[in-house]
Residue frames as qw, qx, qy, qz and C-alpha x, y, z in Angstrom:
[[0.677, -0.478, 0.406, -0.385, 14.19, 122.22, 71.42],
 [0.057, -0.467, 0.880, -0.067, 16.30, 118.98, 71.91],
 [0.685, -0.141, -0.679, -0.225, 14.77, 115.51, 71.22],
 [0.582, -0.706, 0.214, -0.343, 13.82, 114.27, 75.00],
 [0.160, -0.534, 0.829, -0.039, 16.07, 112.55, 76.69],
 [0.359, 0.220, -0.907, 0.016, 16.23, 108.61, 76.58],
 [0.068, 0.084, 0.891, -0.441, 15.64, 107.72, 80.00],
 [0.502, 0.350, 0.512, -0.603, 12.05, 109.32, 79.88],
 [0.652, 0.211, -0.488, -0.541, 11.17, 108.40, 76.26],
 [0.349, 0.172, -0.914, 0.113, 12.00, 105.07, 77.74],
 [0.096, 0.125, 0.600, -0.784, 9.94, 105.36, 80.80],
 [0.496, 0.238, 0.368, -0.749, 7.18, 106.01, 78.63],
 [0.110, 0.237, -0.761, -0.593, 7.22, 103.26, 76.09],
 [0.100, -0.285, -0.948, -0.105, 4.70, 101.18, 77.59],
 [0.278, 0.618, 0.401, -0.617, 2.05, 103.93, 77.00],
 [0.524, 0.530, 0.614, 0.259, -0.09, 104.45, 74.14],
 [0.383, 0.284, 0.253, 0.842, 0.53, 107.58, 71.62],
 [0.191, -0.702, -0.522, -0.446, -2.35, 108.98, 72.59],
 [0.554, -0.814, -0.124, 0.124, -0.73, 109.42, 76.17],
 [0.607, -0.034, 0.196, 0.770, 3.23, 109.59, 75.16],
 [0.259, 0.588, 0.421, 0.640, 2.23, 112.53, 72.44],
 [0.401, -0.842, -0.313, -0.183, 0.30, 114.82, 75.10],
 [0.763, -0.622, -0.044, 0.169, 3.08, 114.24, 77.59],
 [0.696, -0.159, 0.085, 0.695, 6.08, 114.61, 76.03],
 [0.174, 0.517, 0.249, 0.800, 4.91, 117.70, 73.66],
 [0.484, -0.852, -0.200, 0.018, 3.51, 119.37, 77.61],
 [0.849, -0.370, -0.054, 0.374, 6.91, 118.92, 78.17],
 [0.427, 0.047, 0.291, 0.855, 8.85, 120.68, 75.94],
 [0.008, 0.733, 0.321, 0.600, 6.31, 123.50, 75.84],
 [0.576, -0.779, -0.242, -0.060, 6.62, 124.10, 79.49],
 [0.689, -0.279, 0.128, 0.656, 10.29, 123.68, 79.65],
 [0.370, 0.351, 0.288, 0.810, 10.70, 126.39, 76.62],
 [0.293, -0.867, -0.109, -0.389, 8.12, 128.86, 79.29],
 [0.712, -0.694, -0.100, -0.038, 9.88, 128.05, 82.50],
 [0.754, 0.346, -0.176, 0.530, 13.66, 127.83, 80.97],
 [0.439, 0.363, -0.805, 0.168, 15.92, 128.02, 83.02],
 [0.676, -0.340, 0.468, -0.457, 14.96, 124.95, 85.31],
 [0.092, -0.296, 0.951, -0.003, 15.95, 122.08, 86.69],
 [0.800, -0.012, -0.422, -0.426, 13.39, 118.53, 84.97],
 [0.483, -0.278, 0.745, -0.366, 12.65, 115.91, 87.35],
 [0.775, -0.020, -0.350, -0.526, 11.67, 112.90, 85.38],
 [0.320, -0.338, 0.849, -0.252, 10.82, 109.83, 87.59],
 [0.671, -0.076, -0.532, -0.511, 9.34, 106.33, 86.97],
 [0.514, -0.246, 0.448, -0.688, 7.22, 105.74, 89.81],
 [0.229, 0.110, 0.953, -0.167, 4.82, 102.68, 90.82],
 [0.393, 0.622, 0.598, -0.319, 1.50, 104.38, 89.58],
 [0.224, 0.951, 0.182, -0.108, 3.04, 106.79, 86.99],
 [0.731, 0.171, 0.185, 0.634, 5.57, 108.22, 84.94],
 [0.050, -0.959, -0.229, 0.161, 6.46, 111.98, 85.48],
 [0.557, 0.111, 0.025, 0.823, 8.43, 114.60, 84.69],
 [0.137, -0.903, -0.400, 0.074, 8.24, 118.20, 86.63],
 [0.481, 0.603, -0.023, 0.636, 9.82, 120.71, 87.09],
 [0.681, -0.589, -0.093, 0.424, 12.08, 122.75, 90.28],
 [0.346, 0.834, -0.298, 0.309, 14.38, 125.62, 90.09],
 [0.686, -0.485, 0.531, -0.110, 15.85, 123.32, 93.83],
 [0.390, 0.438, -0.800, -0.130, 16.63, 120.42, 91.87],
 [0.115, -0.192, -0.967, 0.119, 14.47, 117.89, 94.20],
 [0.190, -0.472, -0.856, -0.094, 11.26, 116.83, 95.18],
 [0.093, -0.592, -0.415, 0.685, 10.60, 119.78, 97.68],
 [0.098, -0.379, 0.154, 0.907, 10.97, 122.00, 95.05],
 [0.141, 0.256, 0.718, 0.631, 8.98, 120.55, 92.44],
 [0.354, 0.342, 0.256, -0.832, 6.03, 123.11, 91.47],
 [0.770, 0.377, -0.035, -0.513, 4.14, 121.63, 88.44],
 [0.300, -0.335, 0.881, 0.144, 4.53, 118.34, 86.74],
 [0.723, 0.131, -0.397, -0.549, 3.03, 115.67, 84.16],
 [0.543, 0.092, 0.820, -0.155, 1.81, 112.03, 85.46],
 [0.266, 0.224, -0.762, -0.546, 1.26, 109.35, 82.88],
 [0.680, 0.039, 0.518, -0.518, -1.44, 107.29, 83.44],
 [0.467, 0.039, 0.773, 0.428, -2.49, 104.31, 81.05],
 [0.346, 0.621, 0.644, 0.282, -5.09, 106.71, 79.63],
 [0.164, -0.967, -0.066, -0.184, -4.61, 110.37, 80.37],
 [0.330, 0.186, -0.349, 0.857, -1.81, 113.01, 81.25],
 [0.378, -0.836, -0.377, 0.126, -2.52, 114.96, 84.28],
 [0.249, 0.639, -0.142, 0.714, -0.89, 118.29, 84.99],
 [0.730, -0.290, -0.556, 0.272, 0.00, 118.68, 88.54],
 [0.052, -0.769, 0.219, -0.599, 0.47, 121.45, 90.90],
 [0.482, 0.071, -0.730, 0.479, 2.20, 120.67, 93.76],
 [0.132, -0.353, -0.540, 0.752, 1.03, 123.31, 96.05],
 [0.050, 0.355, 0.732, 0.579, -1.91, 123.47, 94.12],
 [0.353, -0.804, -0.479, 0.017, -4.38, 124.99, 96.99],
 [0.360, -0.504, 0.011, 0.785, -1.97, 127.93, 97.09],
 [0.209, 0.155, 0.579, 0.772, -3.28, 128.82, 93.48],
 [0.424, 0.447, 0.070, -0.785, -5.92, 131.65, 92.38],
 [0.095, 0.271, 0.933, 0.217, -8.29, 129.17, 90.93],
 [0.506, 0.139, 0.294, -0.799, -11.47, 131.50, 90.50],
 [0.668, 0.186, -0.489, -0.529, -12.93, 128.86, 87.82],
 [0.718, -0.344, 0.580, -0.172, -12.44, 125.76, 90.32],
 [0.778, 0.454, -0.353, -0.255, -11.04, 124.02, 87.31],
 [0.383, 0.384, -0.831, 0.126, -8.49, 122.22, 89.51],
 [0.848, -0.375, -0.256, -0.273, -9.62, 119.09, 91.11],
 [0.571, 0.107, -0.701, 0.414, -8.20, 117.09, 94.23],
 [0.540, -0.753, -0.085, -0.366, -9.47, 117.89, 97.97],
 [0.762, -0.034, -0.335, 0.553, -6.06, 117.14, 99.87],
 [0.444, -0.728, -0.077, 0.516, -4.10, 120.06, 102.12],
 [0.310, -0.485, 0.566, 0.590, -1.54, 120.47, 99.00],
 [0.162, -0.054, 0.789, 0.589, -1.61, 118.91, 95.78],
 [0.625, 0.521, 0.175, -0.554, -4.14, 119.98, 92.74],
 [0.266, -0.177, 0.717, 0.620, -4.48, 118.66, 89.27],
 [0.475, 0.593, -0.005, -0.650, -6.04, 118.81, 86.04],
 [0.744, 0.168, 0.494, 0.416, -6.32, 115.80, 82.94],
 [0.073, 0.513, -0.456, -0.723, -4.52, 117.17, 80.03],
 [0.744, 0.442, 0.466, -0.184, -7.12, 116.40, 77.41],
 [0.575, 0.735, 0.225, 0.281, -5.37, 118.12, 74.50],
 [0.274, 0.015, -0.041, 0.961, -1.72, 121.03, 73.99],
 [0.060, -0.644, -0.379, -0.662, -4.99, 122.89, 73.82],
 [0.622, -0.735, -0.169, 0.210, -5.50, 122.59, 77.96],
 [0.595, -0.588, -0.162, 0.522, -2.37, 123.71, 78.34],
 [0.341, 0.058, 0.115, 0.931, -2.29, 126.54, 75.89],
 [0.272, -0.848, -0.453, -0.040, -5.64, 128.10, 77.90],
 [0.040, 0.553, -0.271, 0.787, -4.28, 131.29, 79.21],
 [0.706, -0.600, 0.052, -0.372, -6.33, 130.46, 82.43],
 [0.996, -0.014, -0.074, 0.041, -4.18, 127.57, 82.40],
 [0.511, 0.348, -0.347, 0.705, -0.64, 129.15, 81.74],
 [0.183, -0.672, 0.230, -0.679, -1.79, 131.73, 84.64],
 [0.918, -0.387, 0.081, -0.032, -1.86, 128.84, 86.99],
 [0.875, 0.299, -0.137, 0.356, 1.39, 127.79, 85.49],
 [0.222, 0.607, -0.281, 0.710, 2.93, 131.25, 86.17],
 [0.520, -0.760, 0.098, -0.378, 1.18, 131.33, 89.58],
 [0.966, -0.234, 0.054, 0.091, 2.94, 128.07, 90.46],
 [0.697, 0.193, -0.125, 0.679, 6.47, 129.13, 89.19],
 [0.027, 0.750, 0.042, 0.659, 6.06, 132.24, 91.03],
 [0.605, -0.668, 0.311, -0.302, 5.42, 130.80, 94.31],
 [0.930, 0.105, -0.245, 0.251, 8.07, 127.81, 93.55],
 [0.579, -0.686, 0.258, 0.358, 11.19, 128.12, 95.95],
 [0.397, 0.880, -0.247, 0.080, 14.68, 129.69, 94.46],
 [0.800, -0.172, -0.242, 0.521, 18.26, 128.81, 95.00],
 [0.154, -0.837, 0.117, 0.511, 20.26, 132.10, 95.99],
 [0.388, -0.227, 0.592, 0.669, 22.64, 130.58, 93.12],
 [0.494, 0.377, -0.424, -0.659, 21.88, 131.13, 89.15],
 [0.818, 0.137, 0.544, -0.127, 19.66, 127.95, 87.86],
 [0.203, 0.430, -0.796, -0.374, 21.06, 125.88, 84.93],
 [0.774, 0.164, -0.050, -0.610, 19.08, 123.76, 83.25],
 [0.149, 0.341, -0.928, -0.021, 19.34, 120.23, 84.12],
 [0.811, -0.218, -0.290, -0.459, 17.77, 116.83, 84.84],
 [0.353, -0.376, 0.728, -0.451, 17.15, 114.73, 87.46],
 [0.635, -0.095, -0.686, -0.341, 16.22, 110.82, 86.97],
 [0.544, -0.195, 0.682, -0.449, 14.33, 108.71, 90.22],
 [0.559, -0.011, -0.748, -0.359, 13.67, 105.28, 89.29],
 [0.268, -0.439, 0.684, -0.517, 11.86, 103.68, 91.94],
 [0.056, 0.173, -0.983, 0.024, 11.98, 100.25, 93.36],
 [0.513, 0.271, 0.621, -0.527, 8.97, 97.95, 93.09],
 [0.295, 0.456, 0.809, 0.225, 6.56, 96.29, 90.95],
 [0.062, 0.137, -0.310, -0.939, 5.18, 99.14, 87.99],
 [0.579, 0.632, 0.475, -0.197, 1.39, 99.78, 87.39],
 [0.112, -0.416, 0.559, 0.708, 1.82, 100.10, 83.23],
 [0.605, 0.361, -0.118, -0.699, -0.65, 99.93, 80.50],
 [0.687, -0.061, 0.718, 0.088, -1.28, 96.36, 79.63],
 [0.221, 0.552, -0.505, -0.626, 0.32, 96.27, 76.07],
 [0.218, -0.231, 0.940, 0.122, -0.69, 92.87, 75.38],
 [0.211, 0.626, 0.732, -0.168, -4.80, 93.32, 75.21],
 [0.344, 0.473, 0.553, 0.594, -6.32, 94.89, 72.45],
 [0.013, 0.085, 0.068, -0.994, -6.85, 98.19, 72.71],
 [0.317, 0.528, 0.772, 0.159, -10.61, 99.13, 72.66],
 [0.223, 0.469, 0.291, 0.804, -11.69, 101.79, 70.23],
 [0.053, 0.112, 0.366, -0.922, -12.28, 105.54, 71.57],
 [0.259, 0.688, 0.667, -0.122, -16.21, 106.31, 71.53]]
């Protein structure tokens, strides 16, 4: 698997290893399940992400990672479309579920990948063959971003 790209290593400098590490290695395990599909990676106001679409935009995206300053989250878009019998995904919207990635271990749960699959299963198609590309959004505004300056305090 390719090194990730720039832009989003960039995107995620001003997080701590503990979140970078989680996020980028989600990444490249999901891409290598979901191949071929198009990567969405954006750097938002609340949150660095990168998801995934076999559309190429925003409609399309079906699962995704958010950075946070402490925690990845694993996203389902159309998350209340999912056979959840364990209620393991949280959120109480119309649409969107999620789930912190504590560990590659969350997301190599089989319960977990079977969400995954459920979500690329019900994910819109083009008529065309997909080819694996990326999509960057930067968007405009002032960034929430881990405050790199204050001392970390130690995990419990």
């Amino acid at each position: 698997m390719p090194a990730a790209p720039t832009e989003l290593v960039t995107f995620l400098a001003p997080y701590p290893p503990e979140v970078r590490k989680p996020f980028l290695d989600g990444r490249s395990f999901l891409l290598r399940r979901l191949r071929p599909v198009v990567e969405l990676h954006y750097d938002a106001t609340t949150a660095v992400g990168a998801g995934f679409s076999y559309t190429g935009n925003l409609k399309g995206l079906f699962v995704n990672f958010a950075a946070f300053a402490d925690h990845v989250t694993l996203v389902f878009m159309w998350g209340v479309k999912l056979k959840d019998r364990e209620r393991r995904l949280r959120g109480e919207g119309k649409q969107v579920r999620h789930m912190r990635l504590a560990s590659m271990e969350t997301l190599r749960d089989p319960y977990v990948l079977d969400l995954v699959d459920q979500a690329a299963a019900n994910a819109p198609r083009p008529e065309s063959k997909v080819k694996h590309s990326i999509v960057v959004k930067i968007y405009e505004g002032p960034k929430r971003r881990p405050d790199t300056t204050r001392a970390r305090r130690p995990s419990p």
